[in-house]
MIDOSE-1310 file (N, C-alpha, C; in nm, 2 decimals, decimal comma, always signed):
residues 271
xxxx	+2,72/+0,38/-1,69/+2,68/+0,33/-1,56/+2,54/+0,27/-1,57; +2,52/+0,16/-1,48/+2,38/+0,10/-1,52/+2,32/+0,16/-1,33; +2,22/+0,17/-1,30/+2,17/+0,20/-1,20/+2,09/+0,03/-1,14; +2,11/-0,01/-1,05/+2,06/-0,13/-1,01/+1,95/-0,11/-0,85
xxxx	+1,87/-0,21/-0,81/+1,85/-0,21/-0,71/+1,82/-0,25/-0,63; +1,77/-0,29/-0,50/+1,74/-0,39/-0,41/+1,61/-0,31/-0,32; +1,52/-0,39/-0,30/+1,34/-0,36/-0,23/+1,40/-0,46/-0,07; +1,43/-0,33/+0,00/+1,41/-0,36/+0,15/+1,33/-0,37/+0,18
xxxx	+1,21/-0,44/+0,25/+1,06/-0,44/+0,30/+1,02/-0,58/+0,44; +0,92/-0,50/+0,47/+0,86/-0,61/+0,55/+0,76/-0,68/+0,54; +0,70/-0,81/+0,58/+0,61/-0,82/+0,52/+0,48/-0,88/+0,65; +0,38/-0,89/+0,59/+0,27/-0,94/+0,70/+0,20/-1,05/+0,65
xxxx	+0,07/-1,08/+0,70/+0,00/-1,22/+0,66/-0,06/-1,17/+0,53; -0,08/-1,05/+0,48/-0,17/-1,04/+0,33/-0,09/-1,04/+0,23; -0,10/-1,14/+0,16/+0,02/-1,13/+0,07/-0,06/-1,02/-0,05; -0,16/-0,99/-0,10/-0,17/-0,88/-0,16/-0,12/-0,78/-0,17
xxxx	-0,13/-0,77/-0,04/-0,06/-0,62/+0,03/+0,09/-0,62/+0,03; +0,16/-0,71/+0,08/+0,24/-0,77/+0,04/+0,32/-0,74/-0,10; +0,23/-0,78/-0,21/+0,29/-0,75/-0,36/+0,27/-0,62/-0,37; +0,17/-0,55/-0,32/+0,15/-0,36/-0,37/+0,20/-0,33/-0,32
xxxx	+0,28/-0,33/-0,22/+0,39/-0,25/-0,13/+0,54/-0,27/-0,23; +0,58/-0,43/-0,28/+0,68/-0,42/-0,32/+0,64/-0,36/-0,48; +0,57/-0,38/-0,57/+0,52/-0,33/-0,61/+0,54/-0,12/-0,62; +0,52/-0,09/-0,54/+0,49/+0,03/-0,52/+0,68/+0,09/-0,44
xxxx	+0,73/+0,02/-0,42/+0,89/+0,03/-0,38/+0,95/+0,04/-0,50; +0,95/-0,08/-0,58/+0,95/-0,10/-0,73/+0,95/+0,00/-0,83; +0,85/+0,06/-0,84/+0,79/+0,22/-0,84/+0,90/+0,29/-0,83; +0,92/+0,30/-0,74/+1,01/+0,47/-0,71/+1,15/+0,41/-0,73
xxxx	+1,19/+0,31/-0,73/+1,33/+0,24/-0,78/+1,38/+0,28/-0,94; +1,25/+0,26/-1,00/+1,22/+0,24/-1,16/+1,24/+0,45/-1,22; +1,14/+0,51/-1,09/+1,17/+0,64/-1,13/+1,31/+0,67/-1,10; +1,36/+0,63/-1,00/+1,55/+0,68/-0,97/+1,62/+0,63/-1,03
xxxx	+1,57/+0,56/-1,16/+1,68/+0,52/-1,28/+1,71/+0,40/-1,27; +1,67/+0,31/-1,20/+1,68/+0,16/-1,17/+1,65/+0,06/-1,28; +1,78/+0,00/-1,35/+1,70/-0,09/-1,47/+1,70/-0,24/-1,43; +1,75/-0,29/-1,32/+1,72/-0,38/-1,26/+1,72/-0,37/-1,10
xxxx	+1,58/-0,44/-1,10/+1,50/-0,47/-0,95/+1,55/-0,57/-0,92; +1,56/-0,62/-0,75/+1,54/-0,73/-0,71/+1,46/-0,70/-0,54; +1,37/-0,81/-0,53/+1,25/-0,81/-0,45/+1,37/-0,95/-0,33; +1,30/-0,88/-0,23/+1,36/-0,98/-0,09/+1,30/-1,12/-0,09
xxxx	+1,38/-1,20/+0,01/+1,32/-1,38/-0,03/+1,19/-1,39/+0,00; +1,10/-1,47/-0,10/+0,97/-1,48/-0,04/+0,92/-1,36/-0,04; +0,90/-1,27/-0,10/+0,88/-1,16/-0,09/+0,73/-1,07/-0,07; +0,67/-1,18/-0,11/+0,52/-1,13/-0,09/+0,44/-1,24/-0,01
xxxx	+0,52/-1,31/+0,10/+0,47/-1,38/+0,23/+0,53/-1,36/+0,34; +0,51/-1,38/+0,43/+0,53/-1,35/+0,59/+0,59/-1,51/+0,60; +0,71/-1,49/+0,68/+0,83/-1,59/+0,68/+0,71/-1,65/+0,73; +0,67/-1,78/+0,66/+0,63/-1,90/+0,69/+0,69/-2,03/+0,74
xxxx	+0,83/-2,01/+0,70/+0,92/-2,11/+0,73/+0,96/-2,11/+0,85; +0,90/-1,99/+0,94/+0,93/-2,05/+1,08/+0,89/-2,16/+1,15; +0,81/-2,17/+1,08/+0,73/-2,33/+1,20/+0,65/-2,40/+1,09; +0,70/-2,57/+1,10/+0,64/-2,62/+1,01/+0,47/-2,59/+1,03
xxxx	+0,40/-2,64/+0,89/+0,26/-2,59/+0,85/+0,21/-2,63/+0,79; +0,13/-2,73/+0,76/+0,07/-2,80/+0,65/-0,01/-2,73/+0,60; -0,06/-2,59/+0,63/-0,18/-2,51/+0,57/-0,10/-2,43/+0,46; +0,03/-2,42/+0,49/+0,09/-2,32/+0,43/+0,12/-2,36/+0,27
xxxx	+0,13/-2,46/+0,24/+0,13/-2,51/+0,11/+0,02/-2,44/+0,01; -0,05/-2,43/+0,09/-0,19/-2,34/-0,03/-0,18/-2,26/-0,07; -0,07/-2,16/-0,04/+0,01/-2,03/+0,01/+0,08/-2,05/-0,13; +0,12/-2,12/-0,20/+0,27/-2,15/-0,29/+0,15/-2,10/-0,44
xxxx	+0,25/-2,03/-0,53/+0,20/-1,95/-0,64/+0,30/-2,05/-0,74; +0,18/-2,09/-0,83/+0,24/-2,17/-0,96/+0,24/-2,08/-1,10; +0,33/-2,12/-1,15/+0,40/-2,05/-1,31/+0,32/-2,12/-1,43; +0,25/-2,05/-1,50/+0,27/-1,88/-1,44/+0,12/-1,85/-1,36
xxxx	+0,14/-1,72/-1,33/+0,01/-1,72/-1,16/-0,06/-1,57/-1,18; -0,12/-1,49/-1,10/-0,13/-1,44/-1,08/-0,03/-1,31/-1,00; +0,09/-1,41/-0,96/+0,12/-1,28/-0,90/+0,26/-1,28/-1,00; +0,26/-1,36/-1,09/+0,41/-1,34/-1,21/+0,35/-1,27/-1,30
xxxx	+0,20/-1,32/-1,34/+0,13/-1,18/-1,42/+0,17/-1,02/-1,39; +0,12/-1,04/-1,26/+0,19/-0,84/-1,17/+0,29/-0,80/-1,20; +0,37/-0,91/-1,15/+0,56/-0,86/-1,21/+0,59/-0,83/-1,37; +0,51/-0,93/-1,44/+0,57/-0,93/-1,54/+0,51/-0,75/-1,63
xxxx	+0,37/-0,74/-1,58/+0,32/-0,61/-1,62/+0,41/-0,51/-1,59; +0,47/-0,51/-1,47/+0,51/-0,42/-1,43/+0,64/-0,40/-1,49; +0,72/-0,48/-1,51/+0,84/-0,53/-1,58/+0,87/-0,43/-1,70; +0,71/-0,50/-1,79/+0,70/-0,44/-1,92/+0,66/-0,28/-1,93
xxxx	+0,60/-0,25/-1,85/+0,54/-0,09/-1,83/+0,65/-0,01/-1,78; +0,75/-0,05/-1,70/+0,84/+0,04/-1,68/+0,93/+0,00/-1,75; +0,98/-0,07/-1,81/+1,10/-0,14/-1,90/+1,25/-0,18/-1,83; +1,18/-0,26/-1,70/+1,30/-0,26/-1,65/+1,32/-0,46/-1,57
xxxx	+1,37/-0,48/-1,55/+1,44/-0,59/-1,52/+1,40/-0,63/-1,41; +1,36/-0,76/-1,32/+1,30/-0,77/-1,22/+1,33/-0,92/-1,21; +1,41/-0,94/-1,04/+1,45/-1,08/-0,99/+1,34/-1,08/-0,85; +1,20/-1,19/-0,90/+1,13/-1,19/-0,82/+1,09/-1,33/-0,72
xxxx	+1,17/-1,35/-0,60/+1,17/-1,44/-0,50/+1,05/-1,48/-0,49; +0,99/-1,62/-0,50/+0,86/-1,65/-0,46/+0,86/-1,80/-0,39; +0,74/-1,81/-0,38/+0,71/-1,98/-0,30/+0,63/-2,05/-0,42; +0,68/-2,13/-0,45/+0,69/-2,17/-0,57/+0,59/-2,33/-0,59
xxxx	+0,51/-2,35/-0,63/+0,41/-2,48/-0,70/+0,47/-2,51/-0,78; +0,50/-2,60/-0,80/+0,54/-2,70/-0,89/+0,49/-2,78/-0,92; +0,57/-2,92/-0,99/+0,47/-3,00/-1,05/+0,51/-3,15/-0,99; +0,35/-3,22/-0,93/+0,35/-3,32/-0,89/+0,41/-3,30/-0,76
xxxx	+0,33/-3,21/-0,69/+0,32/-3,15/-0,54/+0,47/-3,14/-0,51; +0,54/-3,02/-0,56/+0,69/-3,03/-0,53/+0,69/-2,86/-0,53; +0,78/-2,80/-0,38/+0,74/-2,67/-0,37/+0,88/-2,65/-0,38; +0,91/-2,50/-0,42/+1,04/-2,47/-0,42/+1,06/-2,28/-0,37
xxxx	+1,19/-2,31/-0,31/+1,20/-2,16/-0,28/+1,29/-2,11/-0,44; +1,20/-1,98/-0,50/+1,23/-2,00/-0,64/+1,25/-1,82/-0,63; +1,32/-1,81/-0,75/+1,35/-1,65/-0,79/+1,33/-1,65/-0,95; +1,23/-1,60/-0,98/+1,13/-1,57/-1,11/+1,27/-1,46/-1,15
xxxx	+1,28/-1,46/-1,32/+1,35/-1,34/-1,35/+1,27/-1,29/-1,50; +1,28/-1,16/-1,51/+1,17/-1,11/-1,57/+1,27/-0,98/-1,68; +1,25/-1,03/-1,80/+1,34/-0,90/-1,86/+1,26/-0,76/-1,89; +1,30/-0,66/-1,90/+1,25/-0,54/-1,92/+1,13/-0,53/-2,04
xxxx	+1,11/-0,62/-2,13/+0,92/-0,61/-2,21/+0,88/-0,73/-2,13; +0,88/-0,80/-1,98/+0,78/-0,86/-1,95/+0,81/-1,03/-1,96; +0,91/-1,05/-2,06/+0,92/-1,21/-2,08/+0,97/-1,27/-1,96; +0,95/-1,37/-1,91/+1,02/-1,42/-1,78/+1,11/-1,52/-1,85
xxxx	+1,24/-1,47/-1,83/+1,35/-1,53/-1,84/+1,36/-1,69/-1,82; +1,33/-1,72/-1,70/+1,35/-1,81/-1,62/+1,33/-1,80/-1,49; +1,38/-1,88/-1,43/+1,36/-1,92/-1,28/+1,45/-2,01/-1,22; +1,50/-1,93/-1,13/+1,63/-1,98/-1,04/+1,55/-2,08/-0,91
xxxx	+1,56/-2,19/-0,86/+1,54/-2,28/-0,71/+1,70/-2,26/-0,63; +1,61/-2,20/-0,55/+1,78/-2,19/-0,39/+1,81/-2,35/-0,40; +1,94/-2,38/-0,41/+1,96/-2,51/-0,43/+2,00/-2,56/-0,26; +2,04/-2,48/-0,19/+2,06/-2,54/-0,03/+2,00/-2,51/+0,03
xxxx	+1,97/-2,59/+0,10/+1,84/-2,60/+0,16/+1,86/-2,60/+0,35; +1,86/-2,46/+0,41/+1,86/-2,54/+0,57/+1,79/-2,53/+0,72; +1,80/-2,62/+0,79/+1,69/-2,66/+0,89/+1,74/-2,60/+0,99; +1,70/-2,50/+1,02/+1,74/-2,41/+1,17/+1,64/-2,34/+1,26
xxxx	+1,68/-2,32/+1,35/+1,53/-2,26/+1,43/+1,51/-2,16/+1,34; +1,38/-2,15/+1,34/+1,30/-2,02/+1,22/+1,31/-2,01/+1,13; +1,37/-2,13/+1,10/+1,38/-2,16/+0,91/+1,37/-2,29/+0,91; +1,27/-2,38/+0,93/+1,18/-2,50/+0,90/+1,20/-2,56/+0,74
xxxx	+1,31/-2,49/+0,66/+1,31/-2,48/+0,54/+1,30/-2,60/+0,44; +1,32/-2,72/+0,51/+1,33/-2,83/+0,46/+1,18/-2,90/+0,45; +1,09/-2,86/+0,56/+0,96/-2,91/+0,55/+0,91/-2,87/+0,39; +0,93/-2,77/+0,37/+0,85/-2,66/+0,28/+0,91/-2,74/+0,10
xxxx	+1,04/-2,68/+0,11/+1,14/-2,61/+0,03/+1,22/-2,77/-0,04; +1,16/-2,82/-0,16/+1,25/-2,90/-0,25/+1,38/-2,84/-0,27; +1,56/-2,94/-0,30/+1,68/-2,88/-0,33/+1,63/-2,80/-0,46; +1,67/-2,72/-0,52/+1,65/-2,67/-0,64/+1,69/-2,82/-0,78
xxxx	+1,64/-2,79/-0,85/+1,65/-2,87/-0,97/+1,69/-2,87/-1,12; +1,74/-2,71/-1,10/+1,77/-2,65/-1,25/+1,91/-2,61/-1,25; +2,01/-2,61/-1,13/+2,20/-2,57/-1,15/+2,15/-2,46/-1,14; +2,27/-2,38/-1,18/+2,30/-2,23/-1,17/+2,25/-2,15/-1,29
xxxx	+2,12/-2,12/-1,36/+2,19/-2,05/-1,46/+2,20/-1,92/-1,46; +2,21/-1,86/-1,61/+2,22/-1,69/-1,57/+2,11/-1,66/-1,69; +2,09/-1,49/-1,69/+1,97/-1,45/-1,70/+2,01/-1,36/-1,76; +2,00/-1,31/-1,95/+2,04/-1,21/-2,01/+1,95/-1,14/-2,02
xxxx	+1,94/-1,00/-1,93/+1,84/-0,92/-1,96/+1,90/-0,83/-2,07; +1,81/-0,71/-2,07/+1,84/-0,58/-2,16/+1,95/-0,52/-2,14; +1,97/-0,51/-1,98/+2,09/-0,45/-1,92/+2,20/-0,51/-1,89; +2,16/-0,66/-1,86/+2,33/-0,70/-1,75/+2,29/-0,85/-1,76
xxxx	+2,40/-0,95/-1,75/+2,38/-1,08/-1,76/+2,43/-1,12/-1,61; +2,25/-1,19/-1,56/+2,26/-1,15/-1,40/+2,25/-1,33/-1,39; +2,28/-1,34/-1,27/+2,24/-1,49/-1,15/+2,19/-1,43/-1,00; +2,16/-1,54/-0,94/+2,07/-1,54/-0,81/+2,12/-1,63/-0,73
xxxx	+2,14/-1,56/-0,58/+2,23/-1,73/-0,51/+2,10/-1,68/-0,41; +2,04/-1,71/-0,36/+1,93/-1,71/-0,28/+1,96/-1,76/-0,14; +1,98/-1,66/-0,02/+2,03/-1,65/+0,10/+2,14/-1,80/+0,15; +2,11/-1,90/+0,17/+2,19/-2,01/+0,24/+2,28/-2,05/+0,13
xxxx	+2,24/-1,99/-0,01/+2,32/-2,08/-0,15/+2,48/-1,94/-0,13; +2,44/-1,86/-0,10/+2,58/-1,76/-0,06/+2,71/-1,81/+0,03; +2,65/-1,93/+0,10/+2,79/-1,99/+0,18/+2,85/-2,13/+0,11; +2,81/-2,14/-0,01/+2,86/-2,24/-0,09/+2,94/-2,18/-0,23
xxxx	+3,05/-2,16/-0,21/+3,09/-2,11/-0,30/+3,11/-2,16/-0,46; +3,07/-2,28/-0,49/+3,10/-2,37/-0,61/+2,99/-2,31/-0,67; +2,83/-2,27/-0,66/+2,77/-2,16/-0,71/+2,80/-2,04/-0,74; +2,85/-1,99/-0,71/+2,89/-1,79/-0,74/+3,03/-1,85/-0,84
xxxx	+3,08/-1,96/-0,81/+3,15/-1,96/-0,95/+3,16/-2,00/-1,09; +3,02/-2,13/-1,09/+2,96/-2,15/-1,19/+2,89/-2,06/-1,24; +2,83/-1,94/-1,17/+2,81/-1,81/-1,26/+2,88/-1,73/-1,30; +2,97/-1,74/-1,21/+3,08/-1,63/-1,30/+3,13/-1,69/-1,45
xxxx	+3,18/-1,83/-1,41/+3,21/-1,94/-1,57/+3,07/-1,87/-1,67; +2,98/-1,88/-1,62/+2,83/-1,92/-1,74/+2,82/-1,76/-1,81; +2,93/-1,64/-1,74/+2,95/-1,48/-1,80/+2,82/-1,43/-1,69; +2,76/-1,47/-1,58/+2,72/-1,36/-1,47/+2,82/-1,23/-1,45
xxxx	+2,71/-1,10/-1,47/+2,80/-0,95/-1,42/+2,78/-0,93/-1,30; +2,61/-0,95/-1,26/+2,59/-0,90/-1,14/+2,53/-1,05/-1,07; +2,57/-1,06/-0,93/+2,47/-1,17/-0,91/+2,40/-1,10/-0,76; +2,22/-1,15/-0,75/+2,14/-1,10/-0,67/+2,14/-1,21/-0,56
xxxx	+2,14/-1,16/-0,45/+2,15/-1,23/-0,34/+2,05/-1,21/-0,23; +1,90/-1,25/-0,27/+1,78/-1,23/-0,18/+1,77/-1,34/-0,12; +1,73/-1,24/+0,06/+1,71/-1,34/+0,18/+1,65/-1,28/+0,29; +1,65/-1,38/+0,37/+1,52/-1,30/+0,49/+1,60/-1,41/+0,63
xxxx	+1,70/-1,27/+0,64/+1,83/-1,30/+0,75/+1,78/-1,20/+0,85; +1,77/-1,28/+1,00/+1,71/-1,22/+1,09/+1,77/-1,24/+1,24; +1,93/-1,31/+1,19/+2,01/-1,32/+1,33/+2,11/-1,18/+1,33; +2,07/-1,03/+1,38/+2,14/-0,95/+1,33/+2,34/-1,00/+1,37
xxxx	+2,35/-1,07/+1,52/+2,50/-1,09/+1,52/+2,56/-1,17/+1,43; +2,47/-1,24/+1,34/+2,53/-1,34/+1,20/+2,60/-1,22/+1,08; +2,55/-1,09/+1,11/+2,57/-1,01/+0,94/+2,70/-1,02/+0,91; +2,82/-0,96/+1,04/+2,96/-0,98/+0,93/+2,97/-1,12/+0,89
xxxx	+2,94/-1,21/+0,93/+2,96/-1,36/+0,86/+2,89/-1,35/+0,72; +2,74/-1,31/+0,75/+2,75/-1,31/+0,62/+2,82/-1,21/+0,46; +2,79/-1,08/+0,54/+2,91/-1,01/+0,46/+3,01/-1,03/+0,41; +3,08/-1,12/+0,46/+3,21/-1,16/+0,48/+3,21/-1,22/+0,34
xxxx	+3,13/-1,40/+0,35/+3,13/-1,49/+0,28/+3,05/-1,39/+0,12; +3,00/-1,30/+0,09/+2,95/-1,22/-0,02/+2,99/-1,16/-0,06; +3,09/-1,08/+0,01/+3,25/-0,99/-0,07/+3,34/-1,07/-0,11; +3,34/-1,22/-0,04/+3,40/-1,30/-0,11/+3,39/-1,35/-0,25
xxxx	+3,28/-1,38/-0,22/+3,22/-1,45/-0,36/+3,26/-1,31/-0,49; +3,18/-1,19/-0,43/+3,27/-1,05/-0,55/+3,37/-1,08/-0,57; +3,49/-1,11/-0,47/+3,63/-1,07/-0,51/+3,69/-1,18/-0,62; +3,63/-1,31/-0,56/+3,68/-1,47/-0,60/+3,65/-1,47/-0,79
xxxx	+3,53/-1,40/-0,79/+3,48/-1,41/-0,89/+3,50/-1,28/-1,01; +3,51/-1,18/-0,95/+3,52/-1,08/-1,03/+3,34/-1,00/-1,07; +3,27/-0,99/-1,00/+3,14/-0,96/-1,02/+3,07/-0,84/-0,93; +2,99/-0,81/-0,95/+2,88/-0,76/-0,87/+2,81/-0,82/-0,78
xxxx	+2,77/-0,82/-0,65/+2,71/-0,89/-0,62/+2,63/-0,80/-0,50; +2,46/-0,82/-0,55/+2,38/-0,73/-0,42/+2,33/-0,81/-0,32; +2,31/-0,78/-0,19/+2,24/-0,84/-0,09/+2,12/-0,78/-0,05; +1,99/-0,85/-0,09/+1,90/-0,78/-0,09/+1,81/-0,83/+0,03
xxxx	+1,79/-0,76/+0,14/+1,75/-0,87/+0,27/+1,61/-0,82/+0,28; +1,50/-0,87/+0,39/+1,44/-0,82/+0,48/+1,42/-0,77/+0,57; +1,33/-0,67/+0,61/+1,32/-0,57/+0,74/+1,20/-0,67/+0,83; +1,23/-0,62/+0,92/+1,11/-0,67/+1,02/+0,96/-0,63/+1,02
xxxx	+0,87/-0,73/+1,00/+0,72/-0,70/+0,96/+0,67/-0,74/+1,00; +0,57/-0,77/+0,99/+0,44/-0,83/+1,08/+0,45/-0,98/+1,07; +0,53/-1,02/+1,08/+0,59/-1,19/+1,04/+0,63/-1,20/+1,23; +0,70/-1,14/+1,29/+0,75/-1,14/+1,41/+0,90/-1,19/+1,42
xxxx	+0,93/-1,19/+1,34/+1,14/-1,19/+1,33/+1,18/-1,09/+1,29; +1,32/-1,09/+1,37/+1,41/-0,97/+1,35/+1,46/-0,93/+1,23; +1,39/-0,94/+1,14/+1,49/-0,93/+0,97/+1,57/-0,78/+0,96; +1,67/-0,77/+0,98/+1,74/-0,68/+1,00/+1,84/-0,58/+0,89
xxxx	+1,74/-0,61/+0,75/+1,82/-0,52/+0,66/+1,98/-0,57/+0,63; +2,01/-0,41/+0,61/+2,18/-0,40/+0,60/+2,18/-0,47/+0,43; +2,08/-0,46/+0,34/+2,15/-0,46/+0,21/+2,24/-0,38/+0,18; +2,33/-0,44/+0,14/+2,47/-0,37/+0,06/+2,45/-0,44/-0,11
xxxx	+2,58/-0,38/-0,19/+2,65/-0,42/-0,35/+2,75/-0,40/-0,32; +2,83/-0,50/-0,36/+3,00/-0,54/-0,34/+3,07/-0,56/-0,49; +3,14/-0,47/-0,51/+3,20/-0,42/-0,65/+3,31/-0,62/-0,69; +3,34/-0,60/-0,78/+3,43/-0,69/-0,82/+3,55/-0,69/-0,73
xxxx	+3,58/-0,57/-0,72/+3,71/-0,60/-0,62/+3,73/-0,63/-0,49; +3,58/-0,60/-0,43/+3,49/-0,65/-0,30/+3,51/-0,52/-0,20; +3,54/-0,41/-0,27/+3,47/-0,24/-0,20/+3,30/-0,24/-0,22; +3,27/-0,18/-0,13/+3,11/-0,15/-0,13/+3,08/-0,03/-0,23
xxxx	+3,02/-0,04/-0,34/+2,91/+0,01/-0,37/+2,83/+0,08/-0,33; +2,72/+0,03/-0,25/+2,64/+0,08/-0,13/+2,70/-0,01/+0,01; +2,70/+0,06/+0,08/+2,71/+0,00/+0,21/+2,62/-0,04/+0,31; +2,61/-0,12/+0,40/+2,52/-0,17/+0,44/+2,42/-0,14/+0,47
xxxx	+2,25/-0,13/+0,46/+2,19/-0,01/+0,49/+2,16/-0,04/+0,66; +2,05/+0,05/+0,65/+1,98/+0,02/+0,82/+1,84/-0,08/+0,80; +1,77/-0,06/+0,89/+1,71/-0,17/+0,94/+1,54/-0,12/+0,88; +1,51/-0,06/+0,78/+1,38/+0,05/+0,73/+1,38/-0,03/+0,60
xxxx	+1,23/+0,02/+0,58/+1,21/+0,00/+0,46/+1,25/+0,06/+0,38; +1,23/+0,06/+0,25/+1,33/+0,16/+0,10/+1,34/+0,08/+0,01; +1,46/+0,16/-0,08/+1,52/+0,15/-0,21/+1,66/+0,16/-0,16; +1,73/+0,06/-0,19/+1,89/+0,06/-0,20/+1,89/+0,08/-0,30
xxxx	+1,98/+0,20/-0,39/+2,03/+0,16/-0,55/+2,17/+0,21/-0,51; +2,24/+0,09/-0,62/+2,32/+0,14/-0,69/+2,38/+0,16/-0,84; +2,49/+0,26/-0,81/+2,52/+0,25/-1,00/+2,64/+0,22/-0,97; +2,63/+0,11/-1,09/+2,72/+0,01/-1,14/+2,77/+0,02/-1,25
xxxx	+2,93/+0,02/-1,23/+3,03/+0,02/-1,38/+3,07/-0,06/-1,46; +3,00/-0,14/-1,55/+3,00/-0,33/-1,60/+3,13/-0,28/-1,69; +3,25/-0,18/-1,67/+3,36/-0,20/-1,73/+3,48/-0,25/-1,62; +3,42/-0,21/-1,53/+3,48/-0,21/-1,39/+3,52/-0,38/-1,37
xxxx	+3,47/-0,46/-1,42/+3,45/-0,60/-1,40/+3,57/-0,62/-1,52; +3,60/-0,61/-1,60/+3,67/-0,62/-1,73/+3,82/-0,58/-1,62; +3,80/-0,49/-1,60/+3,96/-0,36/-1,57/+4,02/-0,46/-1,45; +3,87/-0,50/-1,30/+3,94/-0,61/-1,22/+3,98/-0,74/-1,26
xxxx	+3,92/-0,80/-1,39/+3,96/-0,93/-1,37/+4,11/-0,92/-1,43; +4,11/-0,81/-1,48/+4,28/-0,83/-1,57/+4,39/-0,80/-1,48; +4,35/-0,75/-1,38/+4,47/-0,72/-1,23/+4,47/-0,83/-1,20; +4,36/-0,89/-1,15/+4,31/-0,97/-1,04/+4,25/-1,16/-1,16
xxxx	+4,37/-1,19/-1,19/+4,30/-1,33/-1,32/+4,27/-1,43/-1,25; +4,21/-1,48/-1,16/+4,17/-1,58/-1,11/+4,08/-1,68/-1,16; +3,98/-1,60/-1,29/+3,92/-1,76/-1,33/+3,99/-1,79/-1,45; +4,14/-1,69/-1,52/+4,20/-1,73/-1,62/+4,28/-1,83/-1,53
xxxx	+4,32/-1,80/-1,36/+4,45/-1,89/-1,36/+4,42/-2,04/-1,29; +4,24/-2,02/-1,30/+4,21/-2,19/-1,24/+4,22/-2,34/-1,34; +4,26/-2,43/-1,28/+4,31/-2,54/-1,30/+4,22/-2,62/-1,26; +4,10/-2,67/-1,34/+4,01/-2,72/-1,32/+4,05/-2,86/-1,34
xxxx	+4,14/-2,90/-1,41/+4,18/-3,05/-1,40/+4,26/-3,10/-1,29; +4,25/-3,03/-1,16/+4,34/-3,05/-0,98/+4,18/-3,04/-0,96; +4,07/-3,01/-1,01/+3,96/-3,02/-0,91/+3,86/-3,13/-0,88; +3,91/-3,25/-0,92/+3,82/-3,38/-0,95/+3,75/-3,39/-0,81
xxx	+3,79/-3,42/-0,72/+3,76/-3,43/-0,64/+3,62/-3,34/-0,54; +3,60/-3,24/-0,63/+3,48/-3,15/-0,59/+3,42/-3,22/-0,62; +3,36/-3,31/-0,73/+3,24/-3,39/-0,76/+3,30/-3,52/-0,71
């Protein structure tokens, strides 16, 4: 059994405080047996994307930074695995909503960009937030060969199955979802993506913080066969863990053969 987990939190204008909080959640994750973390979207800023901002740009942490330093310390000190959502500098003034991944001595894997991108009230997302520029990849830690669909990339399903193709077990799914009557929709379309694929998949959200939106929790893990794991939580800060059976994925895809029985030569037309 591998123990996994997701950092409910809220967050305010200090992003310091901000990272010691998740940081310090992180913490007690790592002591309950947790060999992979994953930190909520943006995780150490106060949803900025509610309203466009031209100040907010100064806000965006470049690779590697100061606050991938923290993770990565912390990574290596507790020896565990860490998917960390950030606001992302890039190169030649190009910002991205990005998910740092960090293996258990500290190395940063890589780094995932939400590749969809969308403009809605309270999520100004497109002022801010370049398409991502790197595909889908996956991320072999110590423990589990993970991917990241980063909140709006969850209703596109042609991602959650280029990771499953590339051997994703678990895929992390951090976001900072704050219309609570939206959650079965999104639940819905996330158990999908488990069952379609044959995977793990956690939803790791936001709580409400000094940002002033309703971020409403309800992280869950959706097994391969798309039973809950953990079930949705409530609306508080915490540790969601779960433990996870990476044989359990082998046992459903052999009932359930769906990426043995796809016919990728009828799919031209997706590109």
């Amino acid at each position: 059994m591998l123990a996994i987990a997701g950092i409910q939190m809220g967050c305010g204008p200090d992003r310091r405080a901000n990272l010691e909080k998740a940081i310090g959640l992180a913490r007690i994750a790592a002591e309950r047996g947790a060999r992979v973390i994953c930190l909520p979207e943006c995780f150490a800023w106060p949803w900025f994307p509610r309203q466009a901002d031209q100040a907010q740009f100064t806000t965006a942490e470049a690779i590697p930074g100061p606050l991938s330093e923290v993770i990565s310390a912390f990574a290596r000190e507790r020896e565990v695995a860490v998917v960390a959502p950030i606001f992302e500098r890039g190169s030649n003034h190009m910002y991205y909503n990005t998910a740092l991944v960090f293996d258990a001595d500290g190395t940063l894997l890589g780094r995932y960009r939400k590749n969809h991108i969308p403009q809605l009230s309270n999520y100004q997302e497109r002022f801010y937030f370049q398409p991502g520029n790197q595909g889908f990849p996956v991320f072999r830690t110590r423990y589990a060969t993970v991917g990241v669909q980063i909140s709006w990339d969850n209703f596109f399903p042609e991602g959650a199955r280029l990771l499953a193709l590339m051997g994703a077990e678990v895929v992390f799914a951090p976001m900072a979802a704050s219309v609570a009557a939206s959650h079965l929709k999104w639940e819905r379309a996330i158990v999908a993506n488990a069952i379609y694929n044959g995977f793990f998949v956690f939803r790791v959200n936001r709580v409400e913080g000094e940002d002033g939106l309703p971020f409403y929790g309800k992280s869950f893990c959706a097994d391969p066969n798309g039973d809950f794991v953990v079930e949705p939580s409530g609306a508080s800060e915490g540790v969601i863990l779960a433990e996870i059976d990476m044989k359990w994925i082998k046992a459903v895809r052999e009932v359930w053969p769906f990426l043995k029985d796809r016919r990728p030569e009828i799919y031209k037309e997706l590109a």
